[in-house]
LUMSETOR-142886 format. One record per residue: residue number from 1; residue in three letters; y, z, x of N, C-alpha, C, O in turn. Coordinates in steps of 0.05 Angstrom, whole numbers, plus 5000, padded with zeros to 4 digits. Atoms other than C-alpha are relative to their C-alpha. Layout:
REM residues N
- i / aa / n_py / n_pz / n_px / ca_py / ca_pz / ca_px / c_py / c_pz / c_px / o_py / o_pz / o_px
- NUM / Ala / Y / Z / X / Y / Z / X / Y / Z / X / Y / Z / X
...
END
This chain:
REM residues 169
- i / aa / n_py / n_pz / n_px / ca_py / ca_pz / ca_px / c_py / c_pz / c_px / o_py / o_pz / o_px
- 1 / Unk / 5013 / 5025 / 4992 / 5040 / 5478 / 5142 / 4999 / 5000 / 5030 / 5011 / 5017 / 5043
- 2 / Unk / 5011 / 4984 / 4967 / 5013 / 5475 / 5218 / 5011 / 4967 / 5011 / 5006 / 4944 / 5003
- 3 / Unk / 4974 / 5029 / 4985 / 5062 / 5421 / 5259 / 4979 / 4980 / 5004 / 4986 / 4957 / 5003
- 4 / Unk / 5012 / 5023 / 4987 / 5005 / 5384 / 5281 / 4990 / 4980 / 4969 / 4990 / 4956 / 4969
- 5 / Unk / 5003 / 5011 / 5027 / 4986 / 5369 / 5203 / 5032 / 4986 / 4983 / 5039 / 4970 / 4966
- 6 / Unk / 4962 / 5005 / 5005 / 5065 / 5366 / 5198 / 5005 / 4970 / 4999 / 5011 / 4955 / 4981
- 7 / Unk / 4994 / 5024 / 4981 / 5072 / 5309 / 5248 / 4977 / 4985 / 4990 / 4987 / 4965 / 4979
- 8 / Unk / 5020 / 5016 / 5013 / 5006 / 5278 / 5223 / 5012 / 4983 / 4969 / 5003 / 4960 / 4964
- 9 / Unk / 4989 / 4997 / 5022 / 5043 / 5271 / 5157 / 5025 / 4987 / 5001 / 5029 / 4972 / 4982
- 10 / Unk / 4976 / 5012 / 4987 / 5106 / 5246 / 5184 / 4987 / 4979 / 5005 / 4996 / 4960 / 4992
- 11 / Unk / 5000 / 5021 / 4992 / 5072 / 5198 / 5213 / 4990 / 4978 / 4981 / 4994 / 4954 / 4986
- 12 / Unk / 5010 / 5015 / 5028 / 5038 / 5169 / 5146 / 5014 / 4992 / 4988 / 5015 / 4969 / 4980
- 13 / Unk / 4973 / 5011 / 5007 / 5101 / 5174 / 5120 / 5014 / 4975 / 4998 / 5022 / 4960 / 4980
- 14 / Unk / 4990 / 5026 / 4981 / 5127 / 5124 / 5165 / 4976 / 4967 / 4989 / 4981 / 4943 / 4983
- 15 / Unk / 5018 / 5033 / 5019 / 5064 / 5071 / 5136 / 4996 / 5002 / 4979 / 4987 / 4981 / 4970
- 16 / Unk / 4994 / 5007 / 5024 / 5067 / 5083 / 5077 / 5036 / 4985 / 4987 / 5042 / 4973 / 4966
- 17 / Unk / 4970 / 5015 / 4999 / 5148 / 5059 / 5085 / 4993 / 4972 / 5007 / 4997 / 4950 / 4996
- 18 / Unk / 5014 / 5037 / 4980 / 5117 / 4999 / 5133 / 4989 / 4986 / 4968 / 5003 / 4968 / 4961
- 19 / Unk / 5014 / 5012 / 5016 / 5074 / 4979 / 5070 / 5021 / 4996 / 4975 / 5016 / 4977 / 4960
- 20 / Unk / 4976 / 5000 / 5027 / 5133 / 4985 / 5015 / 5017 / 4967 / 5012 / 5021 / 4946 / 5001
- 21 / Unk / 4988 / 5025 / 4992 / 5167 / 4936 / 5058 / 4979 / 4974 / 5012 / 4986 / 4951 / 5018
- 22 / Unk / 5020 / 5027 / 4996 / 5099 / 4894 / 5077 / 5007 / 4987 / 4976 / 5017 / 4965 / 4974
- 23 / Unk / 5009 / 5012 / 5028 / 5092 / 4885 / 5006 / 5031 / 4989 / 4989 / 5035 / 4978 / 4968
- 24 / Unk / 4972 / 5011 / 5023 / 5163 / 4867 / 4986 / 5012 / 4981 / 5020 / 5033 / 4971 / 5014
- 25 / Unk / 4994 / 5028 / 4991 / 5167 / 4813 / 5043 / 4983 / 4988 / 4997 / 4982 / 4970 / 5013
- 26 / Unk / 5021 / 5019 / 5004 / 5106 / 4784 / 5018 / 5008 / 4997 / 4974 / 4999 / 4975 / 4968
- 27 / Unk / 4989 / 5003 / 5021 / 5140 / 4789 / 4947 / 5019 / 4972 / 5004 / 5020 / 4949 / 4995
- 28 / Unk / 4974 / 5021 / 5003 / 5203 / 4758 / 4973 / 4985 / 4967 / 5014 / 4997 / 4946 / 5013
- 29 / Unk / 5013 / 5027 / 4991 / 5149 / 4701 / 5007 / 4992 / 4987 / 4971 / 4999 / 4965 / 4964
- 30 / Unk / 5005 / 5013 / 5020 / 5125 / 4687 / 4949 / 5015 / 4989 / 4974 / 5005 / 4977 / 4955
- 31 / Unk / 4981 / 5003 / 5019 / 5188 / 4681 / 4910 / 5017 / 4972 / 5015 / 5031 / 4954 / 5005
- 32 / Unk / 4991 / 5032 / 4990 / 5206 / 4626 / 4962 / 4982 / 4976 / 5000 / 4989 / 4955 / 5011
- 33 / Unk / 5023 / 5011 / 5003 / 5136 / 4595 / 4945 / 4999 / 4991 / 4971 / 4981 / 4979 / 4959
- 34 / Unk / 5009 / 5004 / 5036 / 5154 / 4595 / 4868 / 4980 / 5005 / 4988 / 4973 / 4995 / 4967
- 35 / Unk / 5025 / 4981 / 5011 / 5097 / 4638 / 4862 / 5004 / 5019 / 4982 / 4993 / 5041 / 4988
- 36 / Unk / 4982 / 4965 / 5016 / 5130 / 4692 / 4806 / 4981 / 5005 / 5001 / 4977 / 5020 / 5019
- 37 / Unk / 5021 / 4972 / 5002 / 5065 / 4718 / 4790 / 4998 / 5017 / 5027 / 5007 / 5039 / 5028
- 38 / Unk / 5002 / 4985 / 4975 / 5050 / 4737 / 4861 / 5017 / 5015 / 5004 / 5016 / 5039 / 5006
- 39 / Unk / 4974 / 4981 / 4998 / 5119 / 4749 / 4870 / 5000 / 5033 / 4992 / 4999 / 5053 / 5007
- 40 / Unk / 5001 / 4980 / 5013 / 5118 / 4801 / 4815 / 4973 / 5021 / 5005 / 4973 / 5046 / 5003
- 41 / Unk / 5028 / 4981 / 4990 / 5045 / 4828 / 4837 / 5015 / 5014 / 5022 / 5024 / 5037 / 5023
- 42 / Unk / 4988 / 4983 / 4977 / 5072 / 4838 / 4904 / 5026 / 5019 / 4998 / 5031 / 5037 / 5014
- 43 / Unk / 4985 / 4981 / 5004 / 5129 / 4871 / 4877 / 4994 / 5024 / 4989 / 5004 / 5044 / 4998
- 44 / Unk / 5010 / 4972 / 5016 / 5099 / 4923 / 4834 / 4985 / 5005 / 5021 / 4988 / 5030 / 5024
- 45 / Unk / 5015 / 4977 / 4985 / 5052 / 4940 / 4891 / 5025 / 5015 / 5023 / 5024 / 5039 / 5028
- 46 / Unk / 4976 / 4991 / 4986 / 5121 / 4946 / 4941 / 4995 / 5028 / 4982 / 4983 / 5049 / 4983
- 47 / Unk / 4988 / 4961 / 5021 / 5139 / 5003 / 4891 / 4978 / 5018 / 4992 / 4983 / 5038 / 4979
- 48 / Unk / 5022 / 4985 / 4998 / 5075 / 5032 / 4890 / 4999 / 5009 / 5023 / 4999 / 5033 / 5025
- 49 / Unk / 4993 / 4991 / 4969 / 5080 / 5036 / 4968 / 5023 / 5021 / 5002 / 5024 / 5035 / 5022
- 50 / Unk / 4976 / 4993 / 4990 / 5144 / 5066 / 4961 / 4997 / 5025 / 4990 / 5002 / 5045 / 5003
- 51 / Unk / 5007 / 4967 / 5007 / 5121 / 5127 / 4910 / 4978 / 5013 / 5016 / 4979 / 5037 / 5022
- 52 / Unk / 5021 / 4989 / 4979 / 5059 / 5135 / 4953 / 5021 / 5018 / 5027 / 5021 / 5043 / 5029
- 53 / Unk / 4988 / 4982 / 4989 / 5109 / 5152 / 5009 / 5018 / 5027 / 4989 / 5017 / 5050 / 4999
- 54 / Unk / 4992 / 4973 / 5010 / 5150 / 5197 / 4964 / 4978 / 5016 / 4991 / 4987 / 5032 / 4974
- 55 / Unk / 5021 / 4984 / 5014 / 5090 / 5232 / 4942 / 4996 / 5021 / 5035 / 4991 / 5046 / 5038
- 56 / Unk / 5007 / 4986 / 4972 / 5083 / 5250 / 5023 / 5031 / 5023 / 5008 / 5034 / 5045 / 5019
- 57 / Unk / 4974 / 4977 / 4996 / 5159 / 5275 / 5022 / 4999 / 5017 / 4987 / 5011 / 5037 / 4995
- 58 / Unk / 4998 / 4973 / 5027 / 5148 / 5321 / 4958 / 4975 / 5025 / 5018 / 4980 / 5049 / 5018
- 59 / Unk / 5013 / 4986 / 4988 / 5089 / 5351 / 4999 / 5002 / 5009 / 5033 / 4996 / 5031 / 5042
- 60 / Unk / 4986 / 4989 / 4976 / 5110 / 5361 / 5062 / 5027 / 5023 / 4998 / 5029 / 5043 / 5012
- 61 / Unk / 4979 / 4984 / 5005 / 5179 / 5390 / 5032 / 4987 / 5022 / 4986 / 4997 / 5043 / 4994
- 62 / Unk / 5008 / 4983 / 5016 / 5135 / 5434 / 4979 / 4986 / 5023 / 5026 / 4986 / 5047 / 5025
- 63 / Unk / 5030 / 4978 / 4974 / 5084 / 5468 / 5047 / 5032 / 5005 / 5016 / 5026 / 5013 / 5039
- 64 / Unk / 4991 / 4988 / 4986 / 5150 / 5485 / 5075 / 5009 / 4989 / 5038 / 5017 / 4999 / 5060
- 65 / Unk / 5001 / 5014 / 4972 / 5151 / 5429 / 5127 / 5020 / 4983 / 5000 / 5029 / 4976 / 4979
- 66 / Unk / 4973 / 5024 / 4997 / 5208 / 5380 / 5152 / 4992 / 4973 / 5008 / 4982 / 4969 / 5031
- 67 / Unk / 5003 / 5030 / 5007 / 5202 / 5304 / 5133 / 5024 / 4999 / 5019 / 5045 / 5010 / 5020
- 68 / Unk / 4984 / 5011 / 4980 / 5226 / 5271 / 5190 / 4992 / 4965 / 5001 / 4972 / 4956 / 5012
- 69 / Unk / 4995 / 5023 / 5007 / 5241 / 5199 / 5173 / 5009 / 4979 / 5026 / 5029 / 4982 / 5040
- 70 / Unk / 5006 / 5022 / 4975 / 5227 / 5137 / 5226 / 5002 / 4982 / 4994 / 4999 / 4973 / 4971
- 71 / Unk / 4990 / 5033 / 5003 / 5249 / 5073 / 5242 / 4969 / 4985 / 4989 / 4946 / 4988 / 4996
- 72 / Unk / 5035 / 5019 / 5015 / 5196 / 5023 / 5198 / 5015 / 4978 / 5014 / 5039 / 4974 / 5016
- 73 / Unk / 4993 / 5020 / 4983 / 5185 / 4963 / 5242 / 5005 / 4980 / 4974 / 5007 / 4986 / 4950
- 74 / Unk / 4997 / 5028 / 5013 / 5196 / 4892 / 5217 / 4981 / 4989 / 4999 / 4971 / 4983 / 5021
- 75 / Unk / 5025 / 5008 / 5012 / 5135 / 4863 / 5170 / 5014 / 4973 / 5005 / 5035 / 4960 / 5009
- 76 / Unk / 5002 / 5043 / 4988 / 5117 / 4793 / 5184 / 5014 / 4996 / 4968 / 5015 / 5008 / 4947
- 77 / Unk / 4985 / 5026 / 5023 / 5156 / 4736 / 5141 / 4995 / 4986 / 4985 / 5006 / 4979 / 4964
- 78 / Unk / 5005 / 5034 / 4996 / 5122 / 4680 / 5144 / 4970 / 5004 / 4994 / 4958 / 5023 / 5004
- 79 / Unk / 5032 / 5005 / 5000 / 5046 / 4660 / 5119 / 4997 / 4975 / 4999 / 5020 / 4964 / 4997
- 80 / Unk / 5013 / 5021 / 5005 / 5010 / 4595 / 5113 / 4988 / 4997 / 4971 / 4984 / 4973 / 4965
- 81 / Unk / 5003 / 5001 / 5023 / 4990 / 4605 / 5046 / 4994 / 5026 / 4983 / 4995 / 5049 / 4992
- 82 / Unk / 4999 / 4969 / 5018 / 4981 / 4655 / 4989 / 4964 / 5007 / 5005 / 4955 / 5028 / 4996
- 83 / Unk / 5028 / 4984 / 4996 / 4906 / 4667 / 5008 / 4997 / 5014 / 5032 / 4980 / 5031 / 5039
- 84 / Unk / 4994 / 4981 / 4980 / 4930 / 4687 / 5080 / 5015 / 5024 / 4993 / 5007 / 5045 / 5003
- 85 / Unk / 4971 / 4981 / 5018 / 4987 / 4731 / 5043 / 4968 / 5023 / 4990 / 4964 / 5045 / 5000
- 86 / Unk / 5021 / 4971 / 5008 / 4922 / 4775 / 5010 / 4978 / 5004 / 5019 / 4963 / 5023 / 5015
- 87 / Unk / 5014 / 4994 / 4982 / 4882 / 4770 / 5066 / 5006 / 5021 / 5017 / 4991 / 5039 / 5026
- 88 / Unk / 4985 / 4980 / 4987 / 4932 / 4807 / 5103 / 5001 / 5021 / 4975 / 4986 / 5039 / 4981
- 89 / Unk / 5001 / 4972 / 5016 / 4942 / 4860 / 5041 / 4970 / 5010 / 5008 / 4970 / 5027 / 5026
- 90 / Unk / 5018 / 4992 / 4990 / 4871 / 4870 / 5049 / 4988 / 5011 / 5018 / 4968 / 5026 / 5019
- 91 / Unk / 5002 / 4994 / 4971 / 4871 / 4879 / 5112 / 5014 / 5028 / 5010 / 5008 / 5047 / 5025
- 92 / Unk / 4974 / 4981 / 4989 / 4933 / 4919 / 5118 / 4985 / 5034 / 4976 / 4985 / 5055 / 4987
- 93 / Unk / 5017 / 4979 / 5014 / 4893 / 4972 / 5053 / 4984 / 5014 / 5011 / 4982 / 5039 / 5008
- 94 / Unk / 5024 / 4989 / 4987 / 4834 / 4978 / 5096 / 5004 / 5013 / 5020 / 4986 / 5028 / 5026
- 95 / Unk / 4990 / 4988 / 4989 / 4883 / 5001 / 5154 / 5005 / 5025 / 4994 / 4998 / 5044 / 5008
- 96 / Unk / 4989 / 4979 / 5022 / 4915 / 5048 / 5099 / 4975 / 5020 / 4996 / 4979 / 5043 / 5003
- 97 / Unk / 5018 / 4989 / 5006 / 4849 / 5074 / 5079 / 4990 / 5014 / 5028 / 4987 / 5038 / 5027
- 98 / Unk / 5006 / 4983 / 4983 / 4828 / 5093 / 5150 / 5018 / 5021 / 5016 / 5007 / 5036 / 5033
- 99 / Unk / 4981 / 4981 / 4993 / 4890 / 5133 / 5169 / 4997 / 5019 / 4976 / 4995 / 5043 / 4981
- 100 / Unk / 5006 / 4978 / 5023 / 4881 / 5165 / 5094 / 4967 / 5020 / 5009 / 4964 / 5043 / 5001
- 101 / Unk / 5017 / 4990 / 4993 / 4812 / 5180 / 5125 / 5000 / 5021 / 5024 / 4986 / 5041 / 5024
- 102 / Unk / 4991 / 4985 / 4981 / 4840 / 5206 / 5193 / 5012 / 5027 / 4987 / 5000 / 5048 / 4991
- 103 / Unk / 4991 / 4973 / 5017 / 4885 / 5259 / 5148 / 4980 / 5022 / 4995 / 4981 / 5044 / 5005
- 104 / Unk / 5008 / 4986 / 5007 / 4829 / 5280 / 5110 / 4990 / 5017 / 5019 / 4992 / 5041 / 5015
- 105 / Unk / 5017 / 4987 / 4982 / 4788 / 5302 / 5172 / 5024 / 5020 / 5011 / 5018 / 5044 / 5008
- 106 / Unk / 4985 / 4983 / 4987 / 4849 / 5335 / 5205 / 5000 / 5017 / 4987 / 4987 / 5036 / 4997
- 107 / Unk / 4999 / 4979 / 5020 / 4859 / 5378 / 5149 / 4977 / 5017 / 4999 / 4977 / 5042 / 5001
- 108 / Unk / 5023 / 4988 / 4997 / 4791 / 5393 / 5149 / 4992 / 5014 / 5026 / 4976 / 5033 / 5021
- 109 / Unk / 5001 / 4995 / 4974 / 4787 / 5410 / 5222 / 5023 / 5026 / 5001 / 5022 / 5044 / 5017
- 110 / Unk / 4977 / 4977 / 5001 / 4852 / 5458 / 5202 / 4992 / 5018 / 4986 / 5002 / 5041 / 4990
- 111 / Unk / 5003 / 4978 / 5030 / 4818 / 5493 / 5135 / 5031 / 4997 / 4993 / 5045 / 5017 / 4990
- 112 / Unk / 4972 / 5001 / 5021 / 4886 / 5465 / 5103 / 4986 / 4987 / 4970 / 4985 / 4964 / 4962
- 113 / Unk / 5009 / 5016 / 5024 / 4856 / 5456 / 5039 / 5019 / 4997 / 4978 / 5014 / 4986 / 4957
- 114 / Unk / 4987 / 5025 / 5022 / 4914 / 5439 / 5004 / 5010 / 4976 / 5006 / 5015 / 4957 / 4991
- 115 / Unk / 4998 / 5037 / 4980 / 4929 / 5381 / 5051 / 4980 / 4995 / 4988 / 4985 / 4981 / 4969
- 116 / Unk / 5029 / 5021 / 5013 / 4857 / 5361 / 5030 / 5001 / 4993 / 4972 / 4993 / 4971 / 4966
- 117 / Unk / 5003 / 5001 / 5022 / 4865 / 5369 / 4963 / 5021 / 4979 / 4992 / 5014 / 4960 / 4977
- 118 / Unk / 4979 / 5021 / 5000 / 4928 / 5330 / 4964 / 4999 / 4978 / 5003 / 5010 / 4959 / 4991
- 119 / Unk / 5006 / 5029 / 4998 / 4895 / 5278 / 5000 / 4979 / 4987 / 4983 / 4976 / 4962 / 4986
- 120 / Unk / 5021 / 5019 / 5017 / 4844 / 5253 / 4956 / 5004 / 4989 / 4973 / 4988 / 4979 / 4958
- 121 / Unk / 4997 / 5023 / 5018 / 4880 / 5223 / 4907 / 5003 / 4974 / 5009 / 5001 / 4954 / 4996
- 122 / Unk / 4992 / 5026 / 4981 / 4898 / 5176 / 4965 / 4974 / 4992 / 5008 / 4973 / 4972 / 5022
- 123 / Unk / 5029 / 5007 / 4987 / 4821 / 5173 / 4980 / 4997 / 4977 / 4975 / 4997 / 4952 / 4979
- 124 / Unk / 4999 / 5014 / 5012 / 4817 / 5149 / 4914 / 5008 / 4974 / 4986 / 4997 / 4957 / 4972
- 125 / Unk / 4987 / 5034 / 5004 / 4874 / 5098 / 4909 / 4986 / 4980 / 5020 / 4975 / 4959 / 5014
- 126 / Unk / 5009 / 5021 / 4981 / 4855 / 5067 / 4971 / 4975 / 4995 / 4994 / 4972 / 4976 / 5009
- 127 / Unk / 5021 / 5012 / 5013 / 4784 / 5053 / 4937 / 5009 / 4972 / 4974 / 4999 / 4950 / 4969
- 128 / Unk / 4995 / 5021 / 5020 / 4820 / 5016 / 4881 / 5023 / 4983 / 5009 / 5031 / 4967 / 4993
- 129 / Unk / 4980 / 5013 / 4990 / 4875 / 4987 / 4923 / 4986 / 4968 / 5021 / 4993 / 4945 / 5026
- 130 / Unk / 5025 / 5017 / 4990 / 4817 / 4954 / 4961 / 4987 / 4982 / 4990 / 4981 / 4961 / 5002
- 131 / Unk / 5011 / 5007 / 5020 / 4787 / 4935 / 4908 / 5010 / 4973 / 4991 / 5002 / 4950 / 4990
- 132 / Unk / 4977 / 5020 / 5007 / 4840 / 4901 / 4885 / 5006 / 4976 / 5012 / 4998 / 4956 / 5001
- 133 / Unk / 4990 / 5011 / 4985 / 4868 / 4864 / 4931 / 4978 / 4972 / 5014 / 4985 / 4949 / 5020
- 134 / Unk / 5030 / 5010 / 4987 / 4790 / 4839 / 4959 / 5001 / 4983 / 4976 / 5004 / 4959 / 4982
- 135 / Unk / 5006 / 5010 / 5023 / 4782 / 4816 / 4881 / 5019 / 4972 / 4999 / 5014 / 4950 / 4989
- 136 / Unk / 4978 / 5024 / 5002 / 4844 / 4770 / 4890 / 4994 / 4976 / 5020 / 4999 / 4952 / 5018
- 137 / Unk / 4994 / 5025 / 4973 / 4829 / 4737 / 4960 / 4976 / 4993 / 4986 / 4977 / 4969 / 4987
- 138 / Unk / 5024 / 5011 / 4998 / 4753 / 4727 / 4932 / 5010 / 4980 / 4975 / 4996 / 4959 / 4976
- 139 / Unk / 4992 / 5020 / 5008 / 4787 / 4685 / 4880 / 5022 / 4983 / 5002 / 5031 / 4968 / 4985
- 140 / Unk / 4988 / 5022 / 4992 / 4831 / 4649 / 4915 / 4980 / 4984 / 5023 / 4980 / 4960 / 5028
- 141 / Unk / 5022 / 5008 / 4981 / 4778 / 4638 / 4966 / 4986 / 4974 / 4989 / 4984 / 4952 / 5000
- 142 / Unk / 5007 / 5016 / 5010 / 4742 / 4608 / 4908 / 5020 / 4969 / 4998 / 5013 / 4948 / 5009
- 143 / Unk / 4981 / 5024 / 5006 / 4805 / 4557 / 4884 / 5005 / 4973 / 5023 / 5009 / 4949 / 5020
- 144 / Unk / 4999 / 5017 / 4975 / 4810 / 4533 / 4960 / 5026 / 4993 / 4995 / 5042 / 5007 / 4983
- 145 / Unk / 4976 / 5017 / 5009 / 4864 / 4480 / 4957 / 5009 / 4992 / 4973 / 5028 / 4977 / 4970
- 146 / Unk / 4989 / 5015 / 5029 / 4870 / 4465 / 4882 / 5013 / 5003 / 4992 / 5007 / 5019 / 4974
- 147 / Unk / 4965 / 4998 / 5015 / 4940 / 4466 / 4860 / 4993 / 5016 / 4967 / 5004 / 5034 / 4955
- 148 / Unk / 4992 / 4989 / 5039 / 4925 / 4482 / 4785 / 4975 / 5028 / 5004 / 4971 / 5039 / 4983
- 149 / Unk / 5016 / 4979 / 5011 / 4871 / 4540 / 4800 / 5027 / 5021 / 5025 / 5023 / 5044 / 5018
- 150 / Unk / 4984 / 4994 / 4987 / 4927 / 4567 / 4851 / 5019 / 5016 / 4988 / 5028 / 5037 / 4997
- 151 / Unk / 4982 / 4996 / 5014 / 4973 / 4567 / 4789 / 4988 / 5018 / 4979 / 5003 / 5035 / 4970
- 152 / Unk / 5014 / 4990 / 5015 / 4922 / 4594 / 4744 / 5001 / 5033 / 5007 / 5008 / 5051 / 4992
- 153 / Unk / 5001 / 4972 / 4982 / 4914 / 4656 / 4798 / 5030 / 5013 / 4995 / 5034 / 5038 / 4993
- 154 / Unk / 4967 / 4986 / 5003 / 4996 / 4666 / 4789 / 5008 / 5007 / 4977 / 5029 / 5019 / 4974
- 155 / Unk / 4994 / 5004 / 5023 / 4994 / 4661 / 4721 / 4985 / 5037 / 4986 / 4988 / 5056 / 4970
- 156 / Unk / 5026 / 4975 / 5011 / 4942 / 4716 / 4713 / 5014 / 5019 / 5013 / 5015 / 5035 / 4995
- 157 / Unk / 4989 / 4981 / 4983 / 4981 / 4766 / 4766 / 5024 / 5003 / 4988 / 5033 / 5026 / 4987
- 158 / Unk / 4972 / 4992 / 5013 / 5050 / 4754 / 4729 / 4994 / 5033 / 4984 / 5013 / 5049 / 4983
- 159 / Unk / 5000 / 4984 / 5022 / 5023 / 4807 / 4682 / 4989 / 5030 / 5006 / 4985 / 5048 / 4990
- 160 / Unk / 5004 / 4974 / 4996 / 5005 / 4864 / 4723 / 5034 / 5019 / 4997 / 5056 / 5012 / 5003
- 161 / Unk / 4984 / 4987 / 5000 / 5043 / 4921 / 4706 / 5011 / 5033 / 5007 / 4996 / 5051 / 4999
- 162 / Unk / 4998 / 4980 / 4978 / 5072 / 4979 / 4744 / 4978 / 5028 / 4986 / 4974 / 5037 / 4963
- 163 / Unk / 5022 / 4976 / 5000 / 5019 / 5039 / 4758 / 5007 / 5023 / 4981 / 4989 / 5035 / 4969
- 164 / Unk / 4989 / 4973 / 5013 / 5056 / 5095 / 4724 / 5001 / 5025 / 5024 / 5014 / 5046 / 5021
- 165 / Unk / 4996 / 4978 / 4991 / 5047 / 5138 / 4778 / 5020 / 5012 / 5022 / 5014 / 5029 / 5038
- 166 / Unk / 4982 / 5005 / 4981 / 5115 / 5131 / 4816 / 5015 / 5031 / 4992 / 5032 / 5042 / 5006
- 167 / Unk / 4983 / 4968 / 4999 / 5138 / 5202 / 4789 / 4984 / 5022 / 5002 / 4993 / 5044 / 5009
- 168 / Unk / 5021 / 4974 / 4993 / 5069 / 5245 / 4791 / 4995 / 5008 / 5022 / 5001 / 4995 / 5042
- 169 / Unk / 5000 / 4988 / 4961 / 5054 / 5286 / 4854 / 4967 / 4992 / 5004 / 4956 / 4995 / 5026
END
């Protein structure tokens, strides 16, 4: 593996850790909001963040390269409401997606085609992680202030359930 793809890699590392812990203080916000569904949404995606990063240590360790593990800053706390809370996931995906996009080109710029190959399953989550996340704020967007379509939205998210792919490479 070629240091500069190394360190590229390392450094994804590092946000995909940032996002394990975005998402699991926007869990624990929402668990002080009496939001469980959200809660529990935002929790299952935390642990989705968190195999995404191990998926970067299994490949880095497999090419023969050294995972070098960095301080993850401190994710905000505090929101104004649960439609700021996915505004920011949204936001924070579309970040995700253009560093997944930076990768691919490097790789490409290297002829590391199993870096590339590697990366495009991440091309592909970040299409449905987007997706996702956009689908939620456009219906809370809708609800506005209404307490019972608010609850409706938590009620419906209690029931997502984890991805399966927290042990596949």
């Amino acid at each position: 593996m070629k240091r500069n793809i190394e360190d590229a890699f390392n450094l994804h590392l590092n946000a995909e850790f940032y996002s394990f812990y975005l998402y699991l203080s926007m869990a624990n916000y929402f668990e002080a909001q009496n939001l469980g569904g959200m809660a529990h949404w935002m929790r299952v995606q935390s642990e989705e963040e968190r195999s995404h990063a191990m998926k970067f240590v299994d490949f880095i360790n497999d090419r023969s390269g050294r995972v070098m593990l960095q301080q993850i800053d401190q994710p905000r706390t505090d929101w104004n409401s649960a439609l700021e809370v996915f505004e920011d996931a949204y936001s924070h995906e579309q970040l995700i997606s253009g560093k997944i996009d930076e990768l691919v080109e490097l790789a490409n710029q290297h002829h590391d085609h199993a870096a590339h190959q590697f990366l495009q399953w991440f091309v592909s989550e970040q299409v449905e992680e987007e997706a996702t996340s956009l689908g939620i704020v456009e219906q809370l967007r809708r609800v506005g202030d209404n307490p019972v379509g608010l609850l409706m939205i938590d009620q419906q998210l209690v029931g997502r359930a984890p991805s399966g792919d927290s042990t596949s490479a």
